[in-house]
C-alpha positions in Angstrom: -79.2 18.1 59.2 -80.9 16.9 56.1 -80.5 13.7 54.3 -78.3 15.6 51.5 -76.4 17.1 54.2 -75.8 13.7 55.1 -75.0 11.9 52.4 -72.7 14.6 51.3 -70.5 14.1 54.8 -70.4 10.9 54.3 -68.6 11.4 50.5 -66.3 13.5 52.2 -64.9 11.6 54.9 -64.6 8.3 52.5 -62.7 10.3 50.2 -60.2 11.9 52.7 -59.7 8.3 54.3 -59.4 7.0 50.6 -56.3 9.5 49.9 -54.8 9.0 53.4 -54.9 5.7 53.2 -53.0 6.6 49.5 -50.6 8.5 51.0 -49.8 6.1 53.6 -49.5 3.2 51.1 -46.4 5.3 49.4 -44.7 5.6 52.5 -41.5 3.2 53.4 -43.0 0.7 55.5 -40.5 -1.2 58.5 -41.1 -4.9 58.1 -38.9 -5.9 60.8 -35.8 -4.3 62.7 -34.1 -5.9 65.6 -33.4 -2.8 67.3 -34.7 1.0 67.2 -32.7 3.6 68.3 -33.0 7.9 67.9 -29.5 9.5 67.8 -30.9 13.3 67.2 -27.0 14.6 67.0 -25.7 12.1 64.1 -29.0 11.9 62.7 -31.9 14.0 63.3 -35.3 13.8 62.4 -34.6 9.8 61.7 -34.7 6.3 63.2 -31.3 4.1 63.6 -32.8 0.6 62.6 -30.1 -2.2 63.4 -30.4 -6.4 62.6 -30.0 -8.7 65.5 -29.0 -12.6 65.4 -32.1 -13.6 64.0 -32.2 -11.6 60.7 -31.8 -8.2 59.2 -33.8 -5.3 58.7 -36.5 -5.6 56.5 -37.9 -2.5 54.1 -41.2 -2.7 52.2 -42.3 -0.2 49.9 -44.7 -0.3 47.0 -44.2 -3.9 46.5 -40.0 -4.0 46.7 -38.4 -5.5 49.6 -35.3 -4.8 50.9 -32.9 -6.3 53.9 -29.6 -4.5 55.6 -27.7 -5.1 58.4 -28.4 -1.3 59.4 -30.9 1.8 58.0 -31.7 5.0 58.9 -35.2 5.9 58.2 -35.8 9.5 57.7 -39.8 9.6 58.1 -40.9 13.0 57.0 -38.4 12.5 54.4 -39.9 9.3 53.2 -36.2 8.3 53.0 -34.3 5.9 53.7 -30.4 4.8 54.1 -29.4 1.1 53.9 -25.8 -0.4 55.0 -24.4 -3.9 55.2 -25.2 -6.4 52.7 -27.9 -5.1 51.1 -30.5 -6.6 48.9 -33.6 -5.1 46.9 -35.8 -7.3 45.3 -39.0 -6.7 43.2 -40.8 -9.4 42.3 -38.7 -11.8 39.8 -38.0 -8.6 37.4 -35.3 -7.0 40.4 -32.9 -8.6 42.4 -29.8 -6.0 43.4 -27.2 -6.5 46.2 -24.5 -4.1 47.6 -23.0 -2.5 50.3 -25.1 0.3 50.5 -28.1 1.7 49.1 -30.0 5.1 49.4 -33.9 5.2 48.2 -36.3 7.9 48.2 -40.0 6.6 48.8 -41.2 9.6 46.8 -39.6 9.6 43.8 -38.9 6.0 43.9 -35.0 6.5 42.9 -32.2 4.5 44.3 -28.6 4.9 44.4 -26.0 2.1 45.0 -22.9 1.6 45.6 -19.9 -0.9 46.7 -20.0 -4.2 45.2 -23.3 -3.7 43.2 -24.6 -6.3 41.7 -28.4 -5.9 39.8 -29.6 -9.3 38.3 -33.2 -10.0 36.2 -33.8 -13.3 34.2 -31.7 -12.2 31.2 -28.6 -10.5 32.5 -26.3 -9.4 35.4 -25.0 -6.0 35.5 -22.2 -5.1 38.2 -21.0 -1.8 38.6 -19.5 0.2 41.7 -22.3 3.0 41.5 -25.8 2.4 40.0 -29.0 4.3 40.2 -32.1 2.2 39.9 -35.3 4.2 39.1 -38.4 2.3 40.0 -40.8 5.1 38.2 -39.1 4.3 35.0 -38.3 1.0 35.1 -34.5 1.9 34.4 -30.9 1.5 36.2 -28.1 3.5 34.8 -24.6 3.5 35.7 -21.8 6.5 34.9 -18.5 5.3 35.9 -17.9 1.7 34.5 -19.9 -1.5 34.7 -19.9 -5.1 33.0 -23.0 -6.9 31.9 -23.2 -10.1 31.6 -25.2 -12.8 29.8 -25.1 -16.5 29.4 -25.4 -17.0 26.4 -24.0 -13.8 24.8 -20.7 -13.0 26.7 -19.9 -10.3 28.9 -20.1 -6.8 27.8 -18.0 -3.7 29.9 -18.8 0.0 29.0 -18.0 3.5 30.6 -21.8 4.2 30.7 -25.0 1.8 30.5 -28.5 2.3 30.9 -31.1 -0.8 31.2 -34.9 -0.2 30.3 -36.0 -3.1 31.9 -39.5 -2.9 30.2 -38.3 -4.0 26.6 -34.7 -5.0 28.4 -32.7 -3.4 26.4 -29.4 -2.1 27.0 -27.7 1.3 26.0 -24.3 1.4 26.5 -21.8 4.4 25.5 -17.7 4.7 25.5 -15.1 2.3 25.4 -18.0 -1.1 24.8 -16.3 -4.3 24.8 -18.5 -7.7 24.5 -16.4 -11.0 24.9 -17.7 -14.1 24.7 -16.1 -17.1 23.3 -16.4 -17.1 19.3 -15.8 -13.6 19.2 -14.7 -9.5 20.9 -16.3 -6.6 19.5 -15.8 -3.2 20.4 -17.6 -0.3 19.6 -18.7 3.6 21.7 -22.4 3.4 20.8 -23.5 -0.3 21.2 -27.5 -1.1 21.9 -28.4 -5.0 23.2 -31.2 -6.5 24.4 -30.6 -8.7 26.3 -34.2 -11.4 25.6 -32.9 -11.5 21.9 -29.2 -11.3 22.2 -29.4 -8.8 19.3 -26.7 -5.8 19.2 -26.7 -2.4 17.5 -23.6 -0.9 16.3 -22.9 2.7 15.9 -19.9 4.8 15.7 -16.2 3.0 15.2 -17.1 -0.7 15.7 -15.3 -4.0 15.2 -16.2 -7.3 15.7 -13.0 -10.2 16.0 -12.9 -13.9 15.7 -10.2 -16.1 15.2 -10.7 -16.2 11.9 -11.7 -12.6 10.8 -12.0 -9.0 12.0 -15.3 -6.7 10.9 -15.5 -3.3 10.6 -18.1 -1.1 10.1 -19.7 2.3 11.7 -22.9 1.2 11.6 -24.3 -2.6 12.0 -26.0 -5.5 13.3 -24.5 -8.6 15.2 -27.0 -11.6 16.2 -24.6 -13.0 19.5 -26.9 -15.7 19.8 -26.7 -17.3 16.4 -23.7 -15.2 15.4 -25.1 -13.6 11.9 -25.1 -9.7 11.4 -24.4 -7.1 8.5 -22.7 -4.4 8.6 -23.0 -0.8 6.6 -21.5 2.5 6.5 -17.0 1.4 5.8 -17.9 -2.0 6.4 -14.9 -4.2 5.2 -14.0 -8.2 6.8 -10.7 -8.5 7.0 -9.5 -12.3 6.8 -6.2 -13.6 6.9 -5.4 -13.3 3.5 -8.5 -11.8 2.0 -10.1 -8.2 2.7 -13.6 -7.4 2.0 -15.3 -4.0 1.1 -19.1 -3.0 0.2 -21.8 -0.4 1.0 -23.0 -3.3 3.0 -22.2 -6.3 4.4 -23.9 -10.1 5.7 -22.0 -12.5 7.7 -22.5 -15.9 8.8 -19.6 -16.7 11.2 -21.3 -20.5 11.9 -20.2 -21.2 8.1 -17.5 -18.6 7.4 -19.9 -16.6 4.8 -20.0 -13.3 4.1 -22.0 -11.5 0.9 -21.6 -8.5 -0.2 -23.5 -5.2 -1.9 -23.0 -2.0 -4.4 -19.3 -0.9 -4.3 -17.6 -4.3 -3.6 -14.2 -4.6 -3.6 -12.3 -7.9 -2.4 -8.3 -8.2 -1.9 -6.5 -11.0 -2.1 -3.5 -9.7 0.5 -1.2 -12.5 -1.0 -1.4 -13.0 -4.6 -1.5 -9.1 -5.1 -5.1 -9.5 -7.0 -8.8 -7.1 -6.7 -12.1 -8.7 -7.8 -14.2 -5.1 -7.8 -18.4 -5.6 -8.5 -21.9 -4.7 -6.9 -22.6 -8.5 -5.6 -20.8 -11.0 -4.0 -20.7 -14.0 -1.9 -17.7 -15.2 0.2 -17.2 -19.1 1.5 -14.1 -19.4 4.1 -13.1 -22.2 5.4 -11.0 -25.8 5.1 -13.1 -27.3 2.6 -14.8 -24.0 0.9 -12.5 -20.8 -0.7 -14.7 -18.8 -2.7 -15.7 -15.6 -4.5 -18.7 -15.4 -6.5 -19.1 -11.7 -7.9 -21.5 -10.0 -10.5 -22.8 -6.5 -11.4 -19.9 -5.0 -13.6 -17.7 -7.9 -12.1 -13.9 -7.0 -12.5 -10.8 -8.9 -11.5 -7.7 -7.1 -11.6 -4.3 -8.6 -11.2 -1.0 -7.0 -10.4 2.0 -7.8 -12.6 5.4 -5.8 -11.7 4.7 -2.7 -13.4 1.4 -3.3 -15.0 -2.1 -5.1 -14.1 -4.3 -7.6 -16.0 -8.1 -6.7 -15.8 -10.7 -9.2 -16.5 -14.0 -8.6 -16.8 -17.4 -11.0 -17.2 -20.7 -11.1 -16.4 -20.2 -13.3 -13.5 -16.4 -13.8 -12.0 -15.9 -17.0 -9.7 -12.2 -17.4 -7.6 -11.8 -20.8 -5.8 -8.8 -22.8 -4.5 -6.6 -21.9 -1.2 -4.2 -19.1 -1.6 -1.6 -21.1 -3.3 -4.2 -22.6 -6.1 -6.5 -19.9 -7.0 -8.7 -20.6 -10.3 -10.2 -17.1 -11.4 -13.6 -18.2 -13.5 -15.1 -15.0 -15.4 -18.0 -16.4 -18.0 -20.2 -14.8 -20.2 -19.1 -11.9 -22.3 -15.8 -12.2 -20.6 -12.7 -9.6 -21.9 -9.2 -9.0 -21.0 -7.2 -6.1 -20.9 -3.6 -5.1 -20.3 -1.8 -2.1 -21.7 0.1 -4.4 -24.3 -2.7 -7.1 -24.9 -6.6 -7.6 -24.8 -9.0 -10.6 -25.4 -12.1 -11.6 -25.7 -14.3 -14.9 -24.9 -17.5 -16.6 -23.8 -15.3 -17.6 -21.0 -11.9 -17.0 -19.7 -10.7 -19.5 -16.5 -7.0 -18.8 -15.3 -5.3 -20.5 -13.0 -2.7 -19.2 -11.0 -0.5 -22.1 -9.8 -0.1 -23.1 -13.4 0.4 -19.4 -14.8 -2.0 -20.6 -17.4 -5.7 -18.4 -18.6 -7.8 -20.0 -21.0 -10.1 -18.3 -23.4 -12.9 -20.7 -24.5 -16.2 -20.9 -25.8 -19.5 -22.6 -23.8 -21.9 -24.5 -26.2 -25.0 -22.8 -25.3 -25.3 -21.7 -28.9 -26.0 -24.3 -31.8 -23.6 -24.6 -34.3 -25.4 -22.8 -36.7 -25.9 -19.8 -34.8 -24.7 -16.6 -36.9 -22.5 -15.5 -34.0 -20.6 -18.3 -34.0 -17.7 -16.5 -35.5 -18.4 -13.7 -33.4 -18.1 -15.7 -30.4 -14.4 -17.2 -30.8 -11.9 -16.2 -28.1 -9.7 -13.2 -29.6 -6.4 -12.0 -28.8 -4.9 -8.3 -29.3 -1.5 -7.7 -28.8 -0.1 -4.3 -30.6 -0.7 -4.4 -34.6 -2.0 -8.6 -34.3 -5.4 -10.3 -34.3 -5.4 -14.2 -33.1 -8.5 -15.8 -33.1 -9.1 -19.9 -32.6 -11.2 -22.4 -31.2 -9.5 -21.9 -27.4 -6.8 -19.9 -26.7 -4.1 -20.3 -23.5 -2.0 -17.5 -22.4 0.8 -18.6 -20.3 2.6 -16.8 -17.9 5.9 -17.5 -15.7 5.0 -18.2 -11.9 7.6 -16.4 -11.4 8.0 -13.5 -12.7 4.1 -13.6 -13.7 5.1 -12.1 -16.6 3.2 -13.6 -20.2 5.6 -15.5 -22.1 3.7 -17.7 -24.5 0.2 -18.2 -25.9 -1.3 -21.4 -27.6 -4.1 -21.1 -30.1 -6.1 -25.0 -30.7 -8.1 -25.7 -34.0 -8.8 -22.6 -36.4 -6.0 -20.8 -35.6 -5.7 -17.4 -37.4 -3.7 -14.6 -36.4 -4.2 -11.2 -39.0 -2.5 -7.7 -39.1 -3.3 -5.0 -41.2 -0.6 -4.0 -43.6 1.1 -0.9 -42.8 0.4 1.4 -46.1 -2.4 -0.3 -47.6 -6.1 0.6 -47.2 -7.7 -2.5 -47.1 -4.3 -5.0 -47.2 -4.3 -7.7 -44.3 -1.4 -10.2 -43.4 -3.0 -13.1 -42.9 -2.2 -16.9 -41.7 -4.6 -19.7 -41.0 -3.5 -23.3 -39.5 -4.7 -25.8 -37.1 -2.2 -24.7 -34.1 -0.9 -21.7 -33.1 2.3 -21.3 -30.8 3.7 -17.5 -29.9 6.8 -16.3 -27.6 6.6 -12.7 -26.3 9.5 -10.7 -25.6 10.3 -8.8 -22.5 8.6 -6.0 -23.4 5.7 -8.4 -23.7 5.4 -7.8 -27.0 4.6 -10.6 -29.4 8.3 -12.2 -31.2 7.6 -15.5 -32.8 5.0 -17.0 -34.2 4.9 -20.3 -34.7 1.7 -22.4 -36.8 1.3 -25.9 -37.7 -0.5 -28.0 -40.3 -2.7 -26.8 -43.2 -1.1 -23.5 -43.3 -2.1 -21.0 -45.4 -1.1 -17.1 -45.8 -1.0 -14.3 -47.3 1.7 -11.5 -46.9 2.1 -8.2 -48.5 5.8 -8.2 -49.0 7.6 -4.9 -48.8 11.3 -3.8 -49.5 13.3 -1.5 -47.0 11.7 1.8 -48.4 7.9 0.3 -47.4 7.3 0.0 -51.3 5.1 -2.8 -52.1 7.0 -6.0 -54.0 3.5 -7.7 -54.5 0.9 -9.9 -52.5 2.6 -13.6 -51.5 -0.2 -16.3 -51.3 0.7 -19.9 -50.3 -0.1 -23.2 -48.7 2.5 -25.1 -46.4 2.7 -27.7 -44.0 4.3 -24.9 -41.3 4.9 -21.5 -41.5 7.5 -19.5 -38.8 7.6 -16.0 -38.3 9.6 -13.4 -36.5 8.0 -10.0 -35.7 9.2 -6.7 -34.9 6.9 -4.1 -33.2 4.1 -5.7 -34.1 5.2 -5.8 -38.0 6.4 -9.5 -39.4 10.1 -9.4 -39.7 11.0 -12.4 -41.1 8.8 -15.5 -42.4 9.7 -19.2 -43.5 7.5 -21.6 -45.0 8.1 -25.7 -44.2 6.6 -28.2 -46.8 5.3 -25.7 -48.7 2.5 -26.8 -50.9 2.1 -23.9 -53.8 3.0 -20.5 -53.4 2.9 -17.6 -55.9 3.9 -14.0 -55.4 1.3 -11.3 -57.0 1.7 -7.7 -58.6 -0.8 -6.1 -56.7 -3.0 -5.0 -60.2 -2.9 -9.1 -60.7 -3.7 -10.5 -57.7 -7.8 -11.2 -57.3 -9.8 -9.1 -55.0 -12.2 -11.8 -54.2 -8.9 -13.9 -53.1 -7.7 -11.3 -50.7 -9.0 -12.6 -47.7 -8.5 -16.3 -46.3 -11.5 -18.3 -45.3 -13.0 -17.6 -41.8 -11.2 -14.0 -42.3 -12.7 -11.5 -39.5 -11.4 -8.5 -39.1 -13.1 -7.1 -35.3 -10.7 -4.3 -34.2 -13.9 -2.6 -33.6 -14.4 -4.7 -30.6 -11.2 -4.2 -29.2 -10.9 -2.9 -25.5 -8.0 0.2 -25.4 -9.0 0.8 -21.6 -10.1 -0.6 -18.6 -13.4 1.6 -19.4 -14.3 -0.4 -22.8 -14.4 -3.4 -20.9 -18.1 -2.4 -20.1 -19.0 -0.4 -22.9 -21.4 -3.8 -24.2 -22.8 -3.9 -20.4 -27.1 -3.5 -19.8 -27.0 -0.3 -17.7 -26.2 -0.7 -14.2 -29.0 0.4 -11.6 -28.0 -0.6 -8.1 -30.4 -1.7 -5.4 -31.4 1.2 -2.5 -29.6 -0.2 0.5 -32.5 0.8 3.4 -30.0 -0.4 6.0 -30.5 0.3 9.8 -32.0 3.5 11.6 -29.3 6.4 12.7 -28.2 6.3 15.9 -30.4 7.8 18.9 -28.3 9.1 21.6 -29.2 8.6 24.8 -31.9 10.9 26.6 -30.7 12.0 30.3 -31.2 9.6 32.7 -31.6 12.9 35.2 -34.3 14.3 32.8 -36.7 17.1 32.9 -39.3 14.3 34.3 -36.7 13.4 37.1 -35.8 16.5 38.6 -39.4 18.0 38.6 -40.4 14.5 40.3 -37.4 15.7 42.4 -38.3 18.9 43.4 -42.4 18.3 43.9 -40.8 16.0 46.7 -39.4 18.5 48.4 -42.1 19.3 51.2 -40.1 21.7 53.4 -41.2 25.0 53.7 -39.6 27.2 50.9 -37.7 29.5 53.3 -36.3 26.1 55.0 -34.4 24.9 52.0 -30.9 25.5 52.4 -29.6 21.8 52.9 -29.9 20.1 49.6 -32.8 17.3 49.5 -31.7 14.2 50.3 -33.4 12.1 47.3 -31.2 14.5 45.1 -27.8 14.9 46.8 -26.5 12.0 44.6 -27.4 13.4 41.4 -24.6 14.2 39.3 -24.0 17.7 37.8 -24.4 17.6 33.9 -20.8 17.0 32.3 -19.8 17.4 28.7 -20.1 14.4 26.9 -17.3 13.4 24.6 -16.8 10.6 22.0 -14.0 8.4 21.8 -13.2 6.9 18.2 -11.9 4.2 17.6 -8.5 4.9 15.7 -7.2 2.8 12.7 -4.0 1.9 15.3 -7.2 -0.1 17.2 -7.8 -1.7 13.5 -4.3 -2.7 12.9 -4.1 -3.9 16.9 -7.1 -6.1 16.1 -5.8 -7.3 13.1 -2.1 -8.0 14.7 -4.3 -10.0 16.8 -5.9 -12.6 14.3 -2.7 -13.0 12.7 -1.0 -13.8 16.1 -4.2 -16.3 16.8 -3.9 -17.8 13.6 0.1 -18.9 14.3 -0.8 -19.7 18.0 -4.8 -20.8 18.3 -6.1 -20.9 21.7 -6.4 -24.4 23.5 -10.3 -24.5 23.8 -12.0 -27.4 25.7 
């Protein structure tokens, strides 16, 4: 034999000790047993391990170790059955007791059952059933199982899957996590269990004692208890409900803002605040609504709604004392009467709205004139320095108005091209009717006017000019019935072909029925145009890949080692495998909402004695 020849034996017999000693390291290894015993008719091919006083069996394999009061250890098989208090540790990643436990040392799946309890340094899971697979890093349970985590609550599913490797947790069907600020359900919910961050998909809700959040797809932070949520989302407060393509909450300070295709209820004084941004404060001290973006307010009255809008719309005050603040370019509009401002604040517990002006112009400014508060109501124009509708609390129904400094209230006459009724005085006081329309009109000090007079066919008597202390008026669909004049200064009635043209107008006349709203629509027609933000929102949902995948079962089957023709008895490392089932998801139904809701409101009456 030559040197090669040599040498190349050599090669040979380290590398077949190298992959024997290979093979032997995957095999299941018996640490310690306190008894051995071969019972060929109950169990052939395999060894009956038992404990004795001293200390249970003990299983190594491939750096897990695992004690039982009793295993049988199928050699060939590289298998292995555990019974009796049970434990499986690997390293400080793995630490799973239960009654009993099956493990192949060739595909490195286990399967548990009774009592199982898995435990790493973030979480807990405990289940009935529960297949570990060491290959993968991953345990999966089928048939129900809670998790639970300190610091996050406790979470029960129908099905859950752990990847230990970037612990996170997949759970599927009926989720619930409970801890103490808040429940939320959900059938597609993914955690991870280092962050305490959850992933909602699917019908989800979360509910504290102060709100309940729905969405079908979100974000919840359990540890610092922030989130958003998108796809339906909507908060649903005691008395307040909250809508948007997409939602932020801050349950340590009871915020929530909103964005694009916001819509907030006020569930007890019958009002809507509608915009594309918005912030929310709840609480003792804070009640808010800040909205913007083609901000409208819209407030039921009986049979007809008042809608306000304005660059910007604030509401404050508890339920009983809401202030509604809409400034900049605010408007009014209700089928009978519209208005105009810089600013327009109401004020619910009073019943009174005030249209106002904000210095942020000098006085010189030429829009000055442009920018008094206006009021519309059928034929007449009111226009003043502030004016305050008032409404009954009770019936919230508009009863009066009050116009302060410059008051001047103009209709056009009836037949006339370019005749206007006109009356200008420092105060302005006006009752409406029942059918809201405008009945007496009341103005004081430095009057002046000027009426087309008419008999009973509509022909024209002349133009009446005069100054007064007072003047009193009655109208009649929208046309002025009946006038008086007190301390009337001068006065003079017209023909028509005598009266002045440059005198046909009272100083500070402005005619603007060119800005008046006759819809809800014209309310924006002076609004930039609206381009709303692209909400990029969270990844779709990525079902679940088969715990018992391709990878598994061919794993599976290249452990078989029998002889083809000596296959008839199912492999033991498989005979715990589930047959594929259809899956099937459970929604979660608007009776759950209402439940949930029922809930709060139950809460709210009877809160919980906490320590």
């Amino acid at each position: 034999m030559n040197k090669l020849q040599v040498l190349f034996f050599i090669l040979i017999i380290g590398f077949v000790s190298l992959t024997t000693n290979a093979q032997e390291k995957k095999k299941i290894e018996i640490e310690y047993a306190g008894k051995l015993t071969i019972d060929e008719d109950n169990y052939p091919g395999a060894k009956v391990l038992t404990r004795d006083d001293a200390q249970q069996v003990h299983i190594k394999h491939k750096g897990a170790n695992m004690w039982c009061d009793k295993a049988i250890h199928y050699g060939k098989e590289n298998f292995i059955e555990a019974y009796g208090n049970v434990q499986l540790k690997q390293g400080d990643t793995i630490d799973m007791t239960s009654k009993y436990v099956e493990y192949s040392g060739l595909t490195g799946l286990a399967f548990a059952s009774g009592d199982v309890v898995l435990k790493d340094p973030n979480s807990t899971i405990s289940s009935d059933t529960l297949y570990l697979d060491r290959t993968k890093q991953q345990a999966f349970y089928k048939n129900g199982g809670t998790v639970v985590k300190d610091s996050s609550g406790t979470i029960t599913s129908k099905i859950g899957r752990y990847y230990m490797d970037i612990k996170k947790y997949q759970f599927v069907e009926d989720v619930v996590l409970v801890n103490k600020e808040s429940t939320i359900n959900s059938n597609f919910f993914d955690f991870y269990s280092d962050t305490g961050h959850a992933y909602l998909f699917g019908p989800s809700t979360i509910t504290t004692e102060t709100s309940v959040t729905y969405c079908e797809k979100g974000f919840y932070d359990t540890e610092n208890k922030v989130g958003y949520a998108l796809k339906k989302a909507r908060i649903d407060y005691d008395n307040r409900i909250i809508e948007g393509d997409s939602l932020y909450f801050d349950n340590n300070i009871s915020f929530a803002s909103a964005t694009n295709n916001i819509k907030v209820t006020d569930t007890i004084n019958n009002s809507i605040i509608k915009g594309h941004y918005a912030e929310v404060f709840r609480g003792k001290e804070k009640d808010s609504v800040f909205i913007t973006k083609r901000a409208l307010a819209i407030t039921q009255q009986e049979n007809d709604s008042i809608y306000m809008h304005a660059d910007k719309i604030m509401v404050t005050g508890k339920p009983e004392n809401r202030i509604i603040r809409a400034y900049y370019n605010a408007k009014i509009f209700k089928s009978d009467l519209s208005g105009k401002a810089d600013s327009i604040h109401s004020n619910q517990r009073t019943g009174i709205t005030e249209l106002i002006n904000i210095d942020r112009f000098s006085s010189g400014d030429k829009f000055s004139t442009k920018r008094r508060p206006i009021i519309w109501n059928i034929k007449n124009q009111m226009t003043g320095d502030t004016i305050h509708l008032i409404s009954n609390t009770e019936t919230e129904k508009i009863d009066s108005l009050r116009v302060f400094n410059n008051a001047f209230i103009i209709s056009k006459d009836t037949i006339s091209e370019n005749g206007y009724n006109q009356i200008y005085g420092m105060r302005l006081t006006g009752l409406f009717n029942e059918e809201n329309e405008l009945r007496q009109v009341d103005i004081v000090k430095n009057a002046e006017s000027i009426f087309y007079t008419r008999n009973d066919k509509q022909e024209l008597i002349g133009i009446d000019k005069a100054k007064s202390g007072s003047i009193s008026m009655l109208f009649a669909a929208g046309d002025i019935e009946e006038y008086n004049r007190i301390n009337q200064v001068d006065g003079k009635l017209y023909p028509e072909s005598e009266y002045p043209e440059k005198e046909k107008i009272l100083k500070g006349f402005d005619w603007r029925e060119d800005e008046r709203p006759m819809s809800v629509e014209d309310l924006f027609k002076d609004d930039p145009p609206l381009v709303l933000p692209v909400i990029k929102g969270l990844e779709d949902y990525v079902p679940q890949e088969e715990f018992f995948d391709e990878e598994m079962l061919k794993r599976i089957e290249n452990s078989d080692t029998r002889p083809k023709n000596n296959r008839e008895k199912p492999l033991k490392a498989s005979r715990n495998i589930p047959k594929p089932v259809e899956k099937k998801q459970v929604p979660l139904t608007p009776k759950t909402i209402k439940q949930n809701r029922k809930k709060l409101i139950e809460s709210k009456a009877n809160p919980p004695n906490r320590k």
